[in-house]
C-alpha positions, 0 to 999 in steps of 0.5 A: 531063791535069787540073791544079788549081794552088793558089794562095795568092799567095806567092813559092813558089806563083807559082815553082811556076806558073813551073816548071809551065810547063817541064814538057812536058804535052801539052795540059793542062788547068789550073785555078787555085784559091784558097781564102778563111777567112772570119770567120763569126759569129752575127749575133745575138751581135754589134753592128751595128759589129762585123758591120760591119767583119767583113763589110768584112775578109771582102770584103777577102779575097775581092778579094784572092783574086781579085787572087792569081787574076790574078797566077797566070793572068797567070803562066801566059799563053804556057803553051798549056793550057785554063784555068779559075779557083776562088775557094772560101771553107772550110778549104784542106785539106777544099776540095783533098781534094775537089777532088783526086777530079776532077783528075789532078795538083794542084801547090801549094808545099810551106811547108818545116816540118820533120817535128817542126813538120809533126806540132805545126803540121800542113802541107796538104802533109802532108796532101795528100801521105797523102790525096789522090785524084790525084796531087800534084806539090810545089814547095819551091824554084826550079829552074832548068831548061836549056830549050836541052837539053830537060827531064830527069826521074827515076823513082823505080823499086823493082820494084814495081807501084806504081812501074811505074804511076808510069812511065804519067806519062810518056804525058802528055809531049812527047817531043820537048822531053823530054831524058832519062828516068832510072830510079833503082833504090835497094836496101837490103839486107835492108830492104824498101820496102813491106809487102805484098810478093808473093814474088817481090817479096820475092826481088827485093830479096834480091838476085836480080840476074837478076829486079832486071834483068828489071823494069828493062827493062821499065820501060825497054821502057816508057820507050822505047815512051811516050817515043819517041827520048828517051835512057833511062838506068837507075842501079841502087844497092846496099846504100843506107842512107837512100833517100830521101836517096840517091834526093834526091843522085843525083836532083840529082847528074843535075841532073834537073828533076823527079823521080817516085815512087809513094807505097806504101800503109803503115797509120798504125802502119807510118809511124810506127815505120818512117817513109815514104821518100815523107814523108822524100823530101819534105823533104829533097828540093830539086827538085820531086818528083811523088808519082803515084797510080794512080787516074785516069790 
């Protein structure tokens, strides 16, 4: 698996390095990029003085971003992965969004605005979170993981196919250091998560427990064959009010390290009258959430 870890030196960005390490990946591959904004000028619109200290500030930057790329590589020393180092100068949202077509996974710390600052002020992770190519994994706040008992993951599962891809993530893990995989299945009733739905689809979150059952197991069928020996566990919810709190509670309540779910494809009028469980989740949610993509894996 590729990784590109963004690294911005802050607390929150070097937790979310340390927290990468406790995720059982089978030989992954990291990178570690960091993005300068230098000052750019016209040289003939300014003084001789001027160029001067912009060219010195700009230097600055550079040696301080390099300096942000030892601490993270010095963070992940003892984490067994092949690793590689960017130091790129533009804007970080343009810089990750190209980037993100030739990686699987990107992992960056999510600042903590709330909706109403994220609209005003804008949030990378926002952005990445509607736009990238890969997946991308975002850190809010440090969770302690039980090494002695081995790493617990939730999937996010809804019945549909994007969830069902969600589940390839698990081919990428250790199986023998993964403690239990949980699948939480979230029905609000007469409300449906994505638009698009086929029929069956449809009739699925209407309430047709032998079809609700039948996608579970094969989830779990899944599970089992990806992550051999691993305990499967599966919490199916009824008549849910807010999902994405609900699957942010029992996801903690499980005490899970990591929890995974597949964004669904929703056009620019669809997310802003009915709002994005994905979105929600990724600010109420106090545990790392992985939001997987089906494109690369």
């Amino acid at each position: 698996m590729r990784i590109l870890i963004a690294c911005d030196g802050s607390e929150l960005s070097q937790q979310a390095i340390r927290f990468l390490r406790t995720i059982p990946f089978v030989s992954p591959e990291v990178t570690l990029l960091h993005v300068v904004a230098p000052v750019i000028y016209d040289s003939y619109e300014i003084t001789q003085k001027s160029r001067e200290k912009i060219d010195a500030f700009n230097k600055d930057l550079y040696n301080s971003g390099r300096k942000i790329l030892d601490e993270a590589e010095d963070l992940i020393k003892g984490y067994s992965v092949t690793l590689h180092r960017k130091l790129l100068s533009g804007v970080p949202k343009k810089l990750l969004m190209q980037e993100s077509c030739h990686f699987d996974l990107i992992v960056m710390g999510a600042r903590g605005l709330n909706p109403l600052e994220s609209i005003l002020l804008g949030s990378v992770a926002d952005f990445m979170l509607r736009h990238a190519n890969c997946s991308l994994l975002l850190f809010r706040s440090l969770c302690q993981t039980e090494d002695n008992h081995g790493f617990r993951i939730s999937f996010a599962y809804d019945g549909s196919d994007e969830s069902m891809h969600s589940l390839k993530i698990s081919r990428y893990l250790d199986s023998g250091k993964v403690m239990t995989a949980e699948l939480l299945c979230m029905m609000k009733k007469n409300f449906y998560f994505a638009v698009n739905y086929s029929m069956e689809e449809l009739n699925l979150w209407s309430g047709h427990e032998t079809l609700i059952q039948d996608r579970l197991k094969k989830a779990i069928d899944i599970l089992h064959h990806d992550l051999p020996g691993v305990e499967v566990q599966q919490n199916l919810h009824r008549d849910v009010c807010d999902v994405a709190a609900s699957l942010a509670k029992f996801a903690s309540e499980k005490k899970s390290d990591l929890l995974i779910i597949s964004p669904h494809k929703k056009d620019f009028l669809d997310r802003v009258l009915l709002g994005s469980v994905s979105s929600r989740l990724s600010h109420q949610a106090t545990l790392p959430i992985l939001f997987y993509r089906h494109c690369k894996m």
